[in-house]
PyMOL Python script that loads the backbone (N, CA, C, O; Angstrom):
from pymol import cmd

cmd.read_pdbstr("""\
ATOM      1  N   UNK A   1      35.560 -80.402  76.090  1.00  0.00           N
ATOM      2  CA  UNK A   1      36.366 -80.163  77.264  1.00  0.00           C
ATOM      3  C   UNK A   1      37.496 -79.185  76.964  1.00  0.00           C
ATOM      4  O   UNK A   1      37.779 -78.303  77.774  1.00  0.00           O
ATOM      5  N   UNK A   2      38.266 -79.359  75.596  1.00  0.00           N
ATOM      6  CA  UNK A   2      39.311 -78.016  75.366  1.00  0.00           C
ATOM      7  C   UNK A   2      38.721 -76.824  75.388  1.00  0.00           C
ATOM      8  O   UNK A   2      39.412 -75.834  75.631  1.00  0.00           O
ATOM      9  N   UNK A   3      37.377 -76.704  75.146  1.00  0.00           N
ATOM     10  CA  UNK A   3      36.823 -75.318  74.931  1.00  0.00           C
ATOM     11  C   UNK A   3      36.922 -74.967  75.973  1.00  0.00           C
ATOM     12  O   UNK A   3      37.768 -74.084  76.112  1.00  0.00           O
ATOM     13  N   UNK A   4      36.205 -75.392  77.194  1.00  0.00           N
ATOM     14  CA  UNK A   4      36.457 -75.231  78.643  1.00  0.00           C
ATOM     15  C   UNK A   4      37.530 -74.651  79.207  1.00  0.00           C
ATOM     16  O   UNK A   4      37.494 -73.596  79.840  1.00  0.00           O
ATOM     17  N   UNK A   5      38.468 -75.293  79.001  1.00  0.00           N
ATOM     18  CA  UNK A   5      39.768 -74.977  78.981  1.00  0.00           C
ATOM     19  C   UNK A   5      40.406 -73.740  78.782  1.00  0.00           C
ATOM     20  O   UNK A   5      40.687 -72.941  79.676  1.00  0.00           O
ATOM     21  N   UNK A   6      40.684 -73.575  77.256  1.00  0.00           N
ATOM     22  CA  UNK A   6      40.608 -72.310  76.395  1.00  0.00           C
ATOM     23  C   UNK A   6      40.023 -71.033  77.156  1.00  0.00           C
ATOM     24  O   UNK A   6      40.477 -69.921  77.427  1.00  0.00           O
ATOM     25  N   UNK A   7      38.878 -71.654  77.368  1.00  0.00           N
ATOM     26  CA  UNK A   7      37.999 -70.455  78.238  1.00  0.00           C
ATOM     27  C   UNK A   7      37.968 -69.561  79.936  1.00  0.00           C
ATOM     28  O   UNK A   7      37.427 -68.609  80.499  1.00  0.00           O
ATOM     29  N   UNK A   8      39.033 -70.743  80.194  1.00  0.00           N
ATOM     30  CA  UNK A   8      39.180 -70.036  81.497  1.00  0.00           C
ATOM     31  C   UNK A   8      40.608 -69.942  81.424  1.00  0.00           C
ATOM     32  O   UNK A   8      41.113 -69.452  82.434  1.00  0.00           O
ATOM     33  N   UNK A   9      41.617 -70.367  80.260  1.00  0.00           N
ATOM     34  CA  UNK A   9      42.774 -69.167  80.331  1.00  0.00           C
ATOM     35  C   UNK A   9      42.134 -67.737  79.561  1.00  0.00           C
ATOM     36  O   UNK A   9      42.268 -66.594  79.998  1.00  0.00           O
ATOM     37  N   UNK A  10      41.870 -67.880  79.103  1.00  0.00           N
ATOM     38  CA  UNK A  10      41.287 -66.740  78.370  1.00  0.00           C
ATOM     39  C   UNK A  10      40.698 -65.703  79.471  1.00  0.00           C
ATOM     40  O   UNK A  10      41.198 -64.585  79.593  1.00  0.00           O
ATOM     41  N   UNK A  11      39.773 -66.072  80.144  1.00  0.00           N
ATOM     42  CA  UNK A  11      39.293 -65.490  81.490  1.00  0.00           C
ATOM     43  C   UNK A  11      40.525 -65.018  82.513  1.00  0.00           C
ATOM     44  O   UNK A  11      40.745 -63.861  82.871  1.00  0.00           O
ATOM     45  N   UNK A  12      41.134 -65.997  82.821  1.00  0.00           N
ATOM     46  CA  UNK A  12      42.286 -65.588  83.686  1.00  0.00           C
ATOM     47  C   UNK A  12      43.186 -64.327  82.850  1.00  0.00           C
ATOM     48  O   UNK A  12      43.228 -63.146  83.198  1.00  0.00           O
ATOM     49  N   UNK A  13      43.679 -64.766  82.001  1.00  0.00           N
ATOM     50  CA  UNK A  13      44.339 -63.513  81.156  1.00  0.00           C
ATOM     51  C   UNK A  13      43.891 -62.017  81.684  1.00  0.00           C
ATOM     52  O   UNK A  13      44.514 -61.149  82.295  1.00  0.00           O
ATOM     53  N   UNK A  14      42.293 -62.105  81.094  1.00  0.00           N
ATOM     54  CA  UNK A  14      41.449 -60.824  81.003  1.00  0.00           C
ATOM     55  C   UNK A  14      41.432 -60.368  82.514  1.00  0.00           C
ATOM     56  O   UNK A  14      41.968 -59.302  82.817  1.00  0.00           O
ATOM     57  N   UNK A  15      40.986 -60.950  83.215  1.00  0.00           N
ATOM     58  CA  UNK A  15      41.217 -60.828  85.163  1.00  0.00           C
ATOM     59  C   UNK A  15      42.637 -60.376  85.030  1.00  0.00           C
ATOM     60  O   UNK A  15      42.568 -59.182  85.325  1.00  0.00           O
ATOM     61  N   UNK A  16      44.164 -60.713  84.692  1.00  0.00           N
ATOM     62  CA  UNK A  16      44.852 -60.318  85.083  1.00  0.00           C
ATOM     63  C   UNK A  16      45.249 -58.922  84.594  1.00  0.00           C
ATOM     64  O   UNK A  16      45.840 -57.985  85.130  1.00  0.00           O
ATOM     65  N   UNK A  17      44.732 -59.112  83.427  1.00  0.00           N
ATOM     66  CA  UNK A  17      45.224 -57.729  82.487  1.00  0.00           C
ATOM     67  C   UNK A  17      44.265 -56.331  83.366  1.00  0.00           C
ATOM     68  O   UNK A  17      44.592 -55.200  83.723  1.00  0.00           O
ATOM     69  N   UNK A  18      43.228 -56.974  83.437  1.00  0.00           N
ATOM     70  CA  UNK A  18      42.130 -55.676  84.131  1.00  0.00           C
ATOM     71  C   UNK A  18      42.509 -55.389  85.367  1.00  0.00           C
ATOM     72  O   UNK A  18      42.141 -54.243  85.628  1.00  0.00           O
ATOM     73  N   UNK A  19      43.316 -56.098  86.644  1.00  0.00           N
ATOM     74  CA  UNK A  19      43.371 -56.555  87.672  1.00  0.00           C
ATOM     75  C   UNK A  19      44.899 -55.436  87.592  1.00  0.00           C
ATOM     76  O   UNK A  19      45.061 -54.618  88.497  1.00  0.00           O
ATOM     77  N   UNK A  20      46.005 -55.545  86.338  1.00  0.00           N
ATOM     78  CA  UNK A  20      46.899 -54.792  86.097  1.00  0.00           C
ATOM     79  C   UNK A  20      46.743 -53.095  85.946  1.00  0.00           C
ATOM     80  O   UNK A  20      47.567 -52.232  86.250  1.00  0.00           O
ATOM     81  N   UNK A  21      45.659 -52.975  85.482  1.00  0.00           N
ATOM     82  CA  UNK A  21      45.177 -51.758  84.965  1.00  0.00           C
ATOM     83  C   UNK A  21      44.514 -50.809  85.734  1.00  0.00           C
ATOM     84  O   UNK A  21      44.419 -49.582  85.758  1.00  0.00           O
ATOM     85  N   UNK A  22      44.035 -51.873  86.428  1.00  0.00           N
ATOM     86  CA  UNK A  22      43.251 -50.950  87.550  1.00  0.00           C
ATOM     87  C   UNK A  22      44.234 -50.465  88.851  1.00  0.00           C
ATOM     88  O   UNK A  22      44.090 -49.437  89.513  1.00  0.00           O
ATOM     89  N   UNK A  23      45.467 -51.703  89.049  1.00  0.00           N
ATOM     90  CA  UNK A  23      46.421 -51.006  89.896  1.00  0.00           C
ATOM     91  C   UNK A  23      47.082 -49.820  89.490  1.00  0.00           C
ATOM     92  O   UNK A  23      47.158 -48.728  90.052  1.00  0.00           O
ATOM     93  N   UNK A  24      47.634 -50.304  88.211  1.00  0.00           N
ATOM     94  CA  UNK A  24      48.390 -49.009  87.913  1.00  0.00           C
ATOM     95  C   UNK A  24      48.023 -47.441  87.886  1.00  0.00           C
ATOM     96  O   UNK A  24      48.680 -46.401  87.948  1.00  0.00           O
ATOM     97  N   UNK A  25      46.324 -47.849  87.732  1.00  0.00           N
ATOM     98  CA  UNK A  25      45.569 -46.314  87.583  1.00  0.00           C
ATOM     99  C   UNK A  25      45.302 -46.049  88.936  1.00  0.00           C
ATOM    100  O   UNK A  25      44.358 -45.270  89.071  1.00  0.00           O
ATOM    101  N   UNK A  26      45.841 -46.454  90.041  1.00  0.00           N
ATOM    102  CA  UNK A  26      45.700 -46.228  91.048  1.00  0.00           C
ATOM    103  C   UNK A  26      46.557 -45.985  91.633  1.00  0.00           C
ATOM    104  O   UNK A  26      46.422 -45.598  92.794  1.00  0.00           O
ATOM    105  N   UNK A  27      47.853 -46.128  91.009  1.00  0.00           N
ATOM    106  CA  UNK A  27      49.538 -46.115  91.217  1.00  0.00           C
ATOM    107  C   UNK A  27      49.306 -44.683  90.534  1.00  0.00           C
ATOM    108  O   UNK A  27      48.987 -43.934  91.457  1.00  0.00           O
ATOM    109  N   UNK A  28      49.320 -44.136  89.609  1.00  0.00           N
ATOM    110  CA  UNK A  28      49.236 -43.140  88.382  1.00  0.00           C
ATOM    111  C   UNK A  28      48.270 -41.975  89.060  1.00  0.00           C
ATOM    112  O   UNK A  28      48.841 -40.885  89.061  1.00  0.00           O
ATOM    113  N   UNK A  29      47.161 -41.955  89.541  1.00  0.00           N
ATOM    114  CA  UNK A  29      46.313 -41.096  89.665  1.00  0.00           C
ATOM    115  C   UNK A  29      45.450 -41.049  89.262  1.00  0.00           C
ATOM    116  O   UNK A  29      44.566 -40.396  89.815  1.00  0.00           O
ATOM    117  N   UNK A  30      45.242 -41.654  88.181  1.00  0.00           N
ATOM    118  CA  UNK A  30      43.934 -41.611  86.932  1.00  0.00           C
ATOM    119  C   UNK A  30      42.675 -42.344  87.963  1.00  0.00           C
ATOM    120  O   UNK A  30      41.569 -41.933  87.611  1.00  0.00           O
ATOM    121  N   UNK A  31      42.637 -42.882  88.611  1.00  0.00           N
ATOM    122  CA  UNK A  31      41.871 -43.486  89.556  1.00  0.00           C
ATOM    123  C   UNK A  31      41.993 -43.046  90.772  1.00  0.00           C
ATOM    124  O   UNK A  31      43.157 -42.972  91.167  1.00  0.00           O
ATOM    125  N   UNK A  32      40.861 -42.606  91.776  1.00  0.00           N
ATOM    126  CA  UNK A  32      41.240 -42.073  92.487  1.00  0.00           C
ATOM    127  C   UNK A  32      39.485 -42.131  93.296  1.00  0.00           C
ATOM    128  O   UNK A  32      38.332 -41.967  92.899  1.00  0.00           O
ATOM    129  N   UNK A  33      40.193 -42.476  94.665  1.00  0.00           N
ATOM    130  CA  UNK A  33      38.682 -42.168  95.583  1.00  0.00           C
ATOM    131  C   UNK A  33      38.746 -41.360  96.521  1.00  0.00           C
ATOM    132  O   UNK A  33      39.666 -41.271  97.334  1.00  0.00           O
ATOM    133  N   UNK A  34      37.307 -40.410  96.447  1.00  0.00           N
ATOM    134  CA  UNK A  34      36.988 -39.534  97.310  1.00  0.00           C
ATOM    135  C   UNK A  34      37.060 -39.496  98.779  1.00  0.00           C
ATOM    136  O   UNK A  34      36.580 -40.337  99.540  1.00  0.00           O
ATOM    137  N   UNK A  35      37.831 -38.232  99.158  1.00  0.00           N
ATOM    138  CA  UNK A  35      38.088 -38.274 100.461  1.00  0.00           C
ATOM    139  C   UNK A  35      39.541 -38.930 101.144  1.00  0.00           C
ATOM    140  O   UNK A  35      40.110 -38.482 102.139  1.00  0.00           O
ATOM    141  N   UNK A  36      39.910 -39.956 100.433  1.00  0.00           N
ATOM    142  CA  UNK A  36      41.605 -40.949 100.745  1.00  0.00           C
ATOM    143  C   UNK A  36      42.235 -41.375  99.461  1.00  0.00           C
ATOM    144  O   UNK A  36      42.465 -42.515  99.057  1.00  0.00           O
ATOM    145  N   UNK A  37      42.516 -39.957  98.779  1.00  0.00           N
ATOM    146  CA  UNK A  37      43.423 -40.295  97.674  1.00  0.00           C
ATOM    147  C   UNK A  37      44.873 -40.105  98.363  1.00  0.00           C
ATOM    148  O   UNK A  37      45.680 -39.645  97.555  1.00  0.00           O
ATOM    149  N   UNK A  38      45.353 -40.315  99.512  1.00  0.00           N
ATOM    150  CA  UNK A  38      46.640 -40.864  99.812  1.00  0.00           C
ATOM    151  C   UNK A  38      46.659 -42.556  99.909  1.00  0.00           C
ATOM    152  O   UNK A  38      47.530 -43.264  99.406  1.00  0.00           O
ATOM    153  N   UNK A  39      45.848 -42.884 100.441  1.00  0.00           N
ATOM    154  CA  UNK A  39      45.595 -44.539 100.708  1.00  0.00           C
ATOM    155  C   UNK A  39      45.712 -44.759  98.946  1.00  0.00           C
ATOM    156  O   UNK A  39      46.510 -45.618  98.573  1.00  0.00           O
ATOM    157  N   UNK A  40      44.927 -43.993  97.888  1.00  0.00           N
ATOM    158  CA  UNK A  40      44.845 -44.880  96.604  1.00  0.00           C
ATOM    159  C   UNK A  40      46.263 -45.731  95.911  1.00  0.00           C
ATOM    160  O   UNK A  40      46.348 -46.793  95.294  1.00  0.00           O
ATOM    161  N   UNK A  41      47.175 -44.827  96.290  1.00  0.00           N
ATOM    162  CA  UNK A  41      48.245 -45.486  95.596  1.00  0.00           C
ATOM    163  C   UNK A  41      48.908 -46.649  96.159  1.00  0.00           C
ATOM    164  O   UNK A  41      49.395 -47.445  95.356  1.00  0.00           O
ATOM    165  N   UNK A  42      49.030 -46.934  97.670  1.00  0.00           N
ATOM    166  CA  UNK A  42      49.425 -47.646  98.284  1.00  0.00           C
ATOM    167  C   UNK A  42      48.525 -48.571  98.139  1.00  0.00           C
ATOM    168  O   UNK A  42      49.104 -49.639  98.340  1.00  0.00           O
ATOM    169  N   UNK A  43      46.799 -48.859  97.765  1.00  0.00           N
ATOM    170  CA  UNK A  43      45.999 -49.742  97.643  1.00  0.00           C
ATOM    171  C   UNK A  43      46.311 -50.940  96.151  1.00  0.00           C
ATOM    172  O   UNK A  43      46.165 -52.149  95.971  1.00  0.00           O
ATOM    173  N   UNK A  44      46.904 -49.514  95.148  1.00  0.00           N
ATOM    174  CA  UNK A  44      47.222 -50.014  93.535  1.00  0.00           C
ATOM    175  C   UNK A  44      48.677 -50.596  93.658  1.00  0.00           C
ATOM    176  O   UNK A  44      49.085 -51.414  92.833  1.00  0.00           O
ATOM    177  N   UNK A  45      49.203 -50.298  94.370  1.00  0.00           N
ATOM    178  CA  UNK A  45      50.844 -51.384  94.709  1.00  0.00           C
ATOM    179  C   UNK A  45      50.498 -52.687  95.474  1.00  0.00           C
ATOM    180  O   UNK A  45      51.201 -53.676  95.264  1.00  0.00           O
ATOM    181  N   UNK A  46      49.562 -52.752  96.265  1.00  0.00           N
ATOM    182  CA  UNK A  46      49.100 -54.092  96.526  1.00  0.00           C
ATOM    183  C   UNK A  46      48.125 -54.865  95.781  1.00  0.00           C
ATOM    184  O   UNK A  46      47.948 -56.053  96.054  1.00  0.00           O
ATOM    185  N   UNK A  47      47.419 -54.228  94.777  1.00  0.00           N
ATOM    186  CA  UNK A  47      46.514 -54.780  93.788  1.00  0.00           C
ATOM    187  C   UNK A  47      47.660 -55.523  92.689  1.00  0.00           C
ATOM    188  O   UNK A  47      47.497 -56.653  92.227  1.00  0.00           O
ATOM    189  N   UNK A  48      48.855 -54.622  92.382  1.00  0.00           N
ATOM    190  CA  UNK A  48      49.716 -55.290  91.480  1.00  0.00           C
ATOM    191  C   UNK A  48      50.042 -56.194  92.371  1.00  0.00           C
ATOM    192  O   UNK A  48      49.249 -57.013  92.833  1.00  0.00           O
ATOM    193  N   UNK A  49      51.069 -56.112  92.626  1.00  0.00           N
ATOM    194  CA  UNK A  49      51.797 -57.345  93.983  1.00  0.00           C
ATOM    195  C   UNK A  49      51.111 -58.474  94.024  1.00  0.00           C
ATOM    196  O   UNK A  49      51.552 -59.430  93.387  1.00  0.00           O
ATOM    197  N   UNK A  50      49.973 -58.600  94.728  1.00  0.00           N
ATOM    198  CA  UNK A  50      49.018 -59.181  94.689  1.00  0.00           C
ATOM    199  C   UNK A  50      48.699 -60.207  93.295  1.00  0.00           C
ATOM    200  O   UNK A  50      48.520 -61.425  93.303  1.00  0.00           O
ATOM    201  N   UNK A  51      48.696 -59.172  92.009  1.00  0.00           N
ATOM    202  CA  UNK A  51      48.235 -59.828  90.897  1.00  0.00           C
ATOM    203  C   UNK A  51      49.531 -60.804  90.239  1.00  0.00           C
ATOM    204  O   UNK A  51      49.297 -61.839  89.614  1.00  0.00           O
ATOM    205  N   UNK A  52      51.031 -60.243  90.517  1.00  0.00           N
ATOM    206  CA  UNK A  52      52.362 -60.997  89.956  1.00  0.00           C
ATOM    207  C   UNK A  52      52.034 -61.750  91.229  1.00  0.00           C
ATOM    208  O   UNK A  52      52.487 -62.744  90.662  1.00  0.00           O
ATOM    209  N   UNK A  53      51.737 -62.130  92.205  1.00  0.00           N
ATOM    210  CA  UNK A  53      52.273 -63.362  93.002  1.00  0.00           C
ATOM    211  C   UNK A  53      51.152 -64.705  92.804  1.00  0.00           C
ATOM    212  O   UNK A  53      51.204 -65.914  93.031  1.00  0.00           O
ATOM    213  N   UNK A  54      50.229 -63.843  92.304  1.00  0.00           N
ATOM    214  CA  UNK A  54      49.328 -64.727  91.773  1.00  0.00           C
ATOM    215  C   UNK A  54      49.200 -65.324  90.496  1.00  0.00           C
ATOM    216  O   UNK A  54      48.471 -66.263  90.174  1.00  0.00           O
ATOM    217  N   UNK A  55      49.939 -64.717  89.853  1.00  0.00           N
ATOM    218  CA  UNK A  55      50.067 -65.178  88.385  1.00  0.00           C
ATOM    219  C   UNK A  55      51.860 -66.359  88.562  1.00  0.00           C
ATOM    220  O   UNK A  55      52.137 -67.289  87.805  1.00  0.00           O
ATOM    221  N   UNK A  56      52.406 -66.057  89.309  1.00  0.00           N
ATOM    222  CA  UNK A  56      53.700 -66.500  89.805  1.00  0.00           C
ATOM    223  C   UNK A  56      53.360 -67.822  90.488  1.00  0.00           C
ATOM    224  O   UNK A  56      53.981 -68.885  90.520  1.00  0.00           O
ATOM    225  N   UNK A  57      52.018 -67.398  91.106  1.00  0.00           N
ATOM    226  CA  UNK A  57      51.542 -69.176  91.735  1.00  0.00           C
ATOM    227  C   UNK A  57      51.025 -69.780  90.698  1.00  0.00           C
ATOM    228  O   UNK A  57      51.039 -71.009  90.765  1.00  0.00           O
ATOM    229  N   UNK A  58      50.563 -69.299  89.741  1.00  0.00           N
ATOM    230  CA  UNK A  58      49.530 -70.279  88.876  1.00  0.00           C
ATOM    231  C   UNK A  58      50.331 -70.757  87.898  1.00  0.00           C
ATOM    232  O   UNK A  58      49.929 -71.641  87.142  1.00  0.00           O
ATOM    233  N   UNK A  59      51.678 -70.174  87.792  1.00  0.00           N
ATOM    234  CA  UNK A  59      52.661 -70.452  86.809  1.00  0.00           C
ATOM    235  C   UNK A  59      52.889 -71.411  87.198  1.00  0.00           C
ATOM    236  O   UNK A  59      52.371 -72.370  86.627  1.00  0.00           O
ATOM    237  N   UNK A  60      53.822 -71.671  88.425  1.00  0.00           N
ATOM    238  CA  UNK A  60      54.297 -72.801  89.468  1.00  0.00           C
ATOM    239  C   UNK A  60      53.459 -73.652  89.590  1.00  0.00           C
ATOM    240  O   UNK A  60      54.088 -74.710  89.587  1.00  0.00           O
ATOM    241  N   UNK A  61      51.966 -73.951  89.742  1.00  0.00           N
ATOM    242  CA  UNK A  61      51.080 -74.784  89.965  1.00  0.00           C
ATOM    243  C   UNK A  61      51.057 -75.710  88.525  1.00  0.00           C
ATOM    244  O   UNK A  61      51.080 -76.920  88.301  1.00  0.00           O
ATOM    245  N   UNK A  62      51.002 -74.572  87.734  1.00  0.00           N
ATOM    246  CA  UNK A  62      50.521 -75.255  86.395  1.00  0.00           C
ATOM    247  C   UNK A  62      52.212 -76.500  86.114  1.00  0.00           C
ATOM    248  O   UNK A  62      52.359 -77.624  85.634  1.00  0.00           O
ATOM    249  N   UNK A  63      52.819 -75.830  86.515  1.00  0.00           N
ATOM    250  CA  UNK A  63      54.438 -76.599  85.846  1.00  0.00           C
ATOM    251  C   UNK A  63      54.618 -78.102  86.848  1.00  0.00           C
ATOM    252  O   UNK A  63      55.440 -79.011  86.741  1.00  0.00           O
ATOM    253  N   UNK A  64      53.660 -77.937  87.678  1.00  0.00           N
ATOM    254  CA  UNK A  64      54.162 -78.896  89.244  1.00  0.00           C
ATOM    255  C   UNK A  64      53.211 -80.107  88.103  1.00  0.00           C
ATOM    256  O   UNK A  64      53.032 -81.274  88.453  1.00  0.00           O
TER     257      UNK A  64
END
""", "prot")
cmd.dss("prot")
cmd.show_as("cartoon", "prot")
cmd.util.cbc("prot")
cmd.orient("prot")
């Protein structure tokens, strides 16, 4: 059962870190889609946002 465990912080981590990366490259430019690269950056500020309020709930959940 700890392995279990282990394994889906571990998972969550990796989701957040990738979930980070992909906003920022979308904040940055390095990412970018055809045809509405004005929408991209405003999409990667809600991908972050999104990812701290969610990591901000799971903090809070976990402490409750």
């Amino acid at each position: 059962m700890a392995k279990k465990g282990l394994l889906e912080v571990v998972l969550w981590i990796v989701g957040v870190i990738v979930s980070l990366a992909v906003g920022f490259g979308m904040i940055s430019g390095t990412l970018t889609v055809p045809f509405v690269q004005s929408v991209v950056p405003v999409a990667g500020w809600i991908v972050v946002i999104g990812t701290v309020i969610g990591v901000i709930a799971a903090i809070i959940k976990a402490i409750k």
